[in-house]
N, C-alpha and C positions, 0 to 999 in steps of 0.2 A: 504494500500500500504506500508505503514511505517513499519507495525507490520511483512506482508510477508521478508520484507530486512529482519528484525534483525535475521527474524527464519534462512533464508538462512544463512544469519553471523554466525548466530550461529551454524548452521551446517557445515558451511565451519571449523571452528576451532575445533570442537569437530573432522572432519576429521582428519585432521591437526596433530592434538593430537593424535590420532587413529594411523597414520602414526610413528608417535615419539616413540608411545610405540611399535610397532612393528621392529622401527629396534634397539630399547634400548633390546628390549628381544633376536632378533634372526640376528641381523645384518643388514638384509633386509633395501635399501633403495633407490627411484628413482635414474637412473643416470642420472643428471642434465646436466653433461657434454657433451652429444648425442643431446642436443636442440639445436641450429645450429643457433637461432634467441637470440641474448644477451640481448632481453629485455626480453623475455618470459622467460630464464633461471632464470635472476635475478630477476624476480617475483616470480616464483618457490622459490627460494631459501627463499625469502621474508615469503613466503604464512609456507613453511615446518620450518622454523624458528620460526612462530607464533607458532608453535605444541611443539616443543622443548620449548619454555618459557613456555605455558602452561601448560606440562608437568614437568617440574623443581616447576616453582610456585605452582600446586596443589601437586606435593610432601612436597613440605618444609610444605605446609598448613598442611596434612595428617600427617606431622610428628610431630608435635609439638602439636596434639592434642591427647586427651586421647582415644579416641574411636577407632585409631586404632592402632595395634601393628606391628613390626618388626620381621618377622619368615624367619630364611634362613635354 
């Protein structure tokens, strides 16, 4: 039972993530502002916020390590 949460968690944020880099690449992003229930928004906001830190934090990690590089 334990082990099904963490995988759910874990997928919820690997989502999450998924989300962040989708609208860091192309814009793209829920409009939060259409959820009409202030608690489900600010959950939202909550949940899409985890993607954005984890997305900042596995860059900084990725940057500062040698295996990969920087090509624009």
């Amino acid at each position: 039972m334990l082990g099904k949460l963490a995988h759910y968690g874990f997928d919820a944020i690997l989502f999450s993530a998924f989300l962040a880099g989708v609208k860091r690449s192309t814009g793209l992003t829920l409009q939060t502002e259409k959820i009409e229930s202030k608690d489900v928004r600010s959950a939202l906001e909550k949940y899409l916020g985890i993607g954005e830190w984890m997305m900042d934090q596995s860059i900084a990690v990725m940057g500062s390590s040698s295996y990969f590089e920087r090509k624009r």
